[in-house]
C-alpha positions, -999 to +999 in steps of 0.1 A: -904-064+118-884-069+150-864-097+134-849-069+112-847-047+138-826-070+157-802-075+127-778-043+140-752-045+113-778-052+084-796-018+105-762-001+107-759-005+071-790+007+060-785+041+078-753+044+066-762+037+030-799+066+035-775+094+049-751+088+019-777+088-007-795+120+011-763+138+014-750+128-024-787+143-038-787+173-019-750+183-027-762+175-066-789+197-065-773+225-042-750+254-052-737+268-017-733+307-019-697+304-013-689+278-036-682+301-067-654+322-048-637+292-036-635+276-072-616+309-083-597+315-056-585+279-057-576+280-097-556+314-088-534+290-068-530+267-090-526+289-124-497+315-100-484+291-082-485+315-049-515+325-024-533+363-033-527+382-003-554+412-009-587+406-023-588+403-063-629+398-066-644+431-047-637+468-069-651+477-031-622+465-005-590+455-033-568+465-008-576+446+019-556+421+035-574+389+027-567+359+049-582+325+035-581+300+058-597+277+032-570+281+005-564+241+003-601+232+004-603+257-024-570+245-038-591+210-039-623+224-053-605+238-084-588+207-089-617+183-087-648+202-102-635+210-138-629+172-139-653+154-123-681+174-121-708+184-095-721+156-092-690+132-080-678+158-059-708+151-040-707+115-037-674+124-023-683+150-001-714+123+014-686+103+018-666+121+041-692+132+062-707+098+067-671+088+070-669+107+100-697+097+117-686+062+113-652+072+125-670+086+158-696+055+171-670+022+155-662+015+190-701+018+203-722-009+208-741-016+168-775-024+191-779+010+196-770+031+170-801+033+142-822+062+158-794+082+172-768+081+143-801+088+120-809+117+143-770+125+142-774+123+107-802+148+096-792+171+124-756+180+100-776+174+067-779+214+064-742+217+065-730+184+037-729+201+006-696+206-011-681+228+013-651+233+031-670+227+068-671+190+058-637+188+063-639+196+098-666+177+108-642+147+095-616+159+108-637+168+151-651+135+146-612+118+143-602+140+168-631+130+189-627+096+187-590+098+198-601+119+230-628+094+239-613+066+235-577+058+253-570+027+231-570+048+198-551+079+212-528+056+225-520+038+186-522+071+166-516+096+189-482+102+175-502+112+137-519+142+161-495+175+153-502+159+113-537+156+117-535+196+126-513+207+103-535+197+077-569+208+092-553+243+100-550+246+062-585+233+052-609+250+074-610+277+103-625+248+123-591+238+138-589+261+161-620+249+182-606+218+179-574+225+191-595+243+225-610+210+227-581+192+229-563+209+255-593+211+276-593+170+271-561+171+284-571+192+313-594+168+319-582+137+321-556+149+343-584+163+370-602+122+366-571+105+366-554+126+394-523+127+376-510+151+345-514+129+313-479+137+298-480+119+264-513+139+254-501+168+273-469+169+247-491+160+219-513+191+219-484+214+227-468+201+197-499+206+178-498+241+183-468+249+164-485+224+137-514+247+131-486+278+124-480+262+091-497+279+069-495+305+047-505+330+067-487+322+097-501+335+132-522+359+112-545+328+105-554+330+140-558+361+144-584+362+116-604+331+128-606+348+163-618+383+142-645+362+127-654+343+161-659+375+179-673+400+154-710+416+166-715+424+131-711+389+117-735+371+145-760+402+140-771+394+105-749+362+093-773+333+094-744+305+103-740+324+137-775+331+147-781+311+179-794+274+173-826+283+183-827+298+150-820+261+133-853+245+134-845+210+131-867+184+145-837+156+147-816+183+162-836+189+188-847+153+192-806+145+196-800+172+217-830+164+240-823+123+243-787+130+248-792+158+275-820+137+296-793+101+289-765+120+304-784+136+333-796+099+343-766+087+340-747+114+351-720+094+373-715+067+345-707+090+324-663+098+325-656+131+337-641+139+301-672+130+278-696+153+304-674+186+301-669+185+264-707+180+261-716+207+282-690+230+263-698+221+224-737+225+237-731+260+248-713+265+217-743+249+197-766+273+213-742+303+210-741+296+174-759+274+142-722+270+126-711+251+159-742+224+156-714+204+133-695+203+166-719+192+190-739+167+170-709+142+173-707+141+210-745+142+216-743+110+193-716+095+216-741+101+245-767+093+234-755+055+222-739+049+251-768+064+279-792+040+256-767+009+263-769+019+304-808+025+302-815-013+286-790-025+314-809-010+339-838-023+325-830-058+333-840-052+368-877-047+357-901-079+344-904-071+307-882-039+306-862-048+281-888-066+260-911-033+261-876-009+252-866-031+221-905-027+207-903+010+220-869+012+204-883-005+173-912+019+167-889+048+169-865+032+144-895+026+118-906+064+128-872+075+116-879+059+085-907+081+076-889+107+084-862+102+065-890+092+035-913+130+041-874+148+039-868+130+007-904+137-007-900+174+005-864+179-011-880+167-041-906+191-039-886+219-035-862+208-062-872+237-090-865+262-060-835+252-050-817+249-086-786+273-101-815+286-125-835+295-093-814+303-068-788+326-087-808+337-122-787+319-148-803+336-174-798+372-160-761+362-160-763+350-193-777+381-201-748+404-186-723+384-206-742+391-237-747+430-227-715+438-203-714+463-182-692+493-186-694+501-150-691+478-120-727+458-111-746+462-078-757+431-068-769+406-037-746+394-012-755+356-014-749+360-053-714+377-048-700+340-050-719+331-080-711+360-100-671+357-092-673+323-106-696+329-138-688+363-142-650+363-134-643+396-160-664+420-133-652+424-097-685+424-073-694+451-046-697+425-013-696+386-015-702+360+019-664+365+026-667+403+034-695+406+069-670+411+089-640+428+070-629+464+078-601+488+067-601+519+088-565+531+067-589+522+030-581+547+005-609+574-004-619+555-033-624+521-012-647+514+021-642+507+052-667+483+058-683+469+024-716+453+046-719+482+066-726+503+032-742+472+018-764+475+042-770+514+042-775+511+005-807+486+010-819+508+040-820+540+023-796+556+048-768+567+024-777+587-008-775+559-038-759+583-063-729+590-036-725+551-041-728+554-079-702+579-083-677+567-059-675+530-073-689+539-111-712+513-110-737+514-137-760+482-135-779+467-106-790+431-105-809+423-079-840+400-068-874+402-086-895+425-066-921+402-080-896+370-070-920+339-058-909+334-020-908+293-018-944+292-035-938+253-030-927+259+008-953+237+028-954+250+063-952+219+077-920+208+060-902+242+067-905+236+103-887+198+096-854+217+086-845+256+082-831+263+054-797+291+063-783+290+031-788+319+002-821+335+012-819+369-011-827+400+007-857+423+000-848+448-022-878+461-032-878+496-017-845+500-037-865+497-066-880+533-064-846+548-060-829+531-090-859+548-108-850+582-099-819+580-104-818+576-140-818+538-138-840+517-158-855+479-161-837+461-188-838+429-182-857+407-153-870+374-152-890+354-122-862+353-102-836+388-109-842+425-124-813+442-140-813+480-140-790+501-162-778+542-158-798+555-185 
């Protein structure tokens, strides 16, 4: 057993090649809430040759300025999907992302890397599916690897404004990288005593990069909107604070790393310990900025594991006991990885389109439009813009945090606000009938099975933030008295029609 544990590129390989294959199988299997809108949006692009500027999928907020700071990502979707399929797009999305951890340890001692890069691994597993946010964990972990480590930034650092420009059009995750960047620079300058002019003119000329864009500097503004709103870290799951994401390899990452750099707090450069302390306040702050964090943590960790077996060689046996220790834990992230696999494939049924988003009951609206507009769940918004393109949708997971104070009468202000209202019984449901003529409701089962295969045990391995329908059960009651009936439901949704 230790002879294979002391074949590091053989070990290197194999976690390399288990991350892949997780990420590729979970991406097959896994329809993210958003994907739907960004498949449409992106073949807009491509069929008008021009970027939407108001919203074209909500008869709720049509005139609202819609800024989509996704728009190549989605660009990408809608070119890939219709011909290759779910399935390839998530070999390719596994790709990237174990591309970028790669692309973050190359430089680190192999010895070393098995348990953390596994824990690395399974920590951003949550976040792999096809989705834009894979594109900047590729694109922090390049960035990263520049910042901590002089020889790269030094080739490439000329590719830097590029690298930006790019990113800036891909995802909203440039702009922390961008605050990362210029607080490298900062410093670097502070350890070095002297202002570090090349990267200092890099990152001011990588500024201007991330202005290119369709939107121009209203693509900031929008990001920050979304960073600070109270309403969108009050009931979006992706901004919850991380204690929220129960993860055991997240927390067994962010515990090794933390105790590693606190040991070796004075090893460590000045650089790698601020940036740490930063991206793990903003991992606490938030579950969406665990994609940022989990990088560095992985840097500390390897490299705090390197110092410790150092050290050990000033004890009789030290290092002999670590590499068994070492070895154990490397064999106990093996069956972890193996009770993950087991419990995704237990799960499977519940996590399906069929499950997750009632293909039938869609089936069934095509068969029996709607004359009206339909009512329906916030985390199937995406789903029904993509399968059900000929009906506009009340709120999808672009709209938490959108608000029109000049709306017209006929619009809202804040779709989630009366989203909300509407579930809670705190607005009259016919004033919401009348005003957007909706005429059909689909919405969960009242009698929907909640993760009958959920094993307690294996929901505390990994929350799952993605999808989880609201209870709409007291609107049930409602519907009925207001001249709404059952006409269609299934294990999953319930379709109610204006008599």
């Amino acid at each position: 057993m230790q002879r294979i544990f002391k074949n590091y590129n053989f070990l290197f390989l194999l976690v390399l090649s288990l991350l892949f294959s997780y990420y590729a199988f979970i991406g097959t299997i896994t329809i993210e809430p958003d994907f739907g809108w960004h498949l449409k949006f992106g073949e807009i692009i491509i069929r008008t040759h021009s970027i939407p500027k108001l919203d074209l999928f909500s008869y709720t907020m049509p005139s609202y300025n819609f800024i989509d700071h996704e728009w190549l990502s989605d660009v990408i979707f809608a070119s890939l999907y219709p011909v290759f399929g779910q399935v390839v797009m998530s070999l390719i999305f596994a790709f990237l992302t174990v591309f970028a951890l790669f692309v973050q340890v190359k430089n680190l001692p192999k010895k070393w890397l098995f348990f953390p890069f596994f824990l690395a691994g399974m920590s951003i597993a949550p976040f792999t599916f096809i989705r834009p946010q894979v594109f900047s964990v590729l694109f922090f972990c390049i960035l990263l690897a520049f910042l901590l480590n002089k020889k790269n930034f030094g080739k490439w650092f000329i590719f830097m404004p590029f690298l930006f420009l790019i990113w800036a059009n891909l995802h909203g995750g440039f702009f922390l990288g961008l605050v990362v960047f210029g607080i490298a620079v900062l410093t670097e300058s502070i350890e070095s005593r002297r202002l570090q002019t090349k990267q200092l003119i890099i990152f001011i000329f990588s500024i201007p990069a991330t202005l290119v864009n369709p939107y121009g500097i209203n693509l900031w503004k929008e990001i920050f909107v979304t960073f600070t709103s109270p309403i969108t870290r009050q009931y979006t799951e992706e901004w919850f604070p991380a204690l929220f994401f129960i993860n055991l390899a997240f927390f067994a990452l962010t515990i090794l790393s933390f105790i590693l750099l606190i040991k070796y707090f004075r090893k460590f450069r000045f650089t790698e310990k601020i940036l740490y302390y930063i991206l793990f306040f903003l991992a606490l702050s938030s579950v969406r900025n665990v994609i940022f964090f989990v990088p560095v943590a992985l840097f500390i960790a390897v490299k705090g594991l390197d110092f410790l077996y150092k050290d050990l060689a000033n004890y009789p046996f030290g290092q002999i006991r670590f590499n068994k220790l070492y070895t154990v834990l490397c064999v106990l992230s093996i069956v972890f990885f193996a009770l993950k696999i087991f419990w995704s494939i237990y799960v499977l049924p519940a996590n399906t389109e069929m499950a997750k988003y009632s293909k039938k009951a869609v089936e069934f609206l095509h068969a029996n439009p709607s004359s009206g507009q339909i009512f329906s769940e916030i985390n199937w918004g995406g789903y029904l813009i993509w399968k059900l393109p000929q009906k506009k949708v009340f709120i999808d997971g672009r709209m938490s945090n959108w608000e029109n104070a000049s709306a017209p009468k006929n619009e809202s202000k804040n779709a989630y606000e009366e989203y909300n209202q509407i579930l809670n019984q705190k607005i009259p449901l016919i004033a919401e009938v009348n005003k957007y003529k909706i005429d059909t409701f689909l919405i969960p089962s009242v009698e929907r099975p909640v993760n009958k295969t959920t094993n307690k045990f294996f929901q505390f391995l990994e929350f799952p933030i993605f999808g989880n329908p609201h209870d709409t059960s007291s609107l049930v009651s409602e519907l009925s008295e207001n001249g709404f009936s059952l006409i269609y439901k299934d294990s999953v949704a319930e379709v109610y029609r204006k008599r």
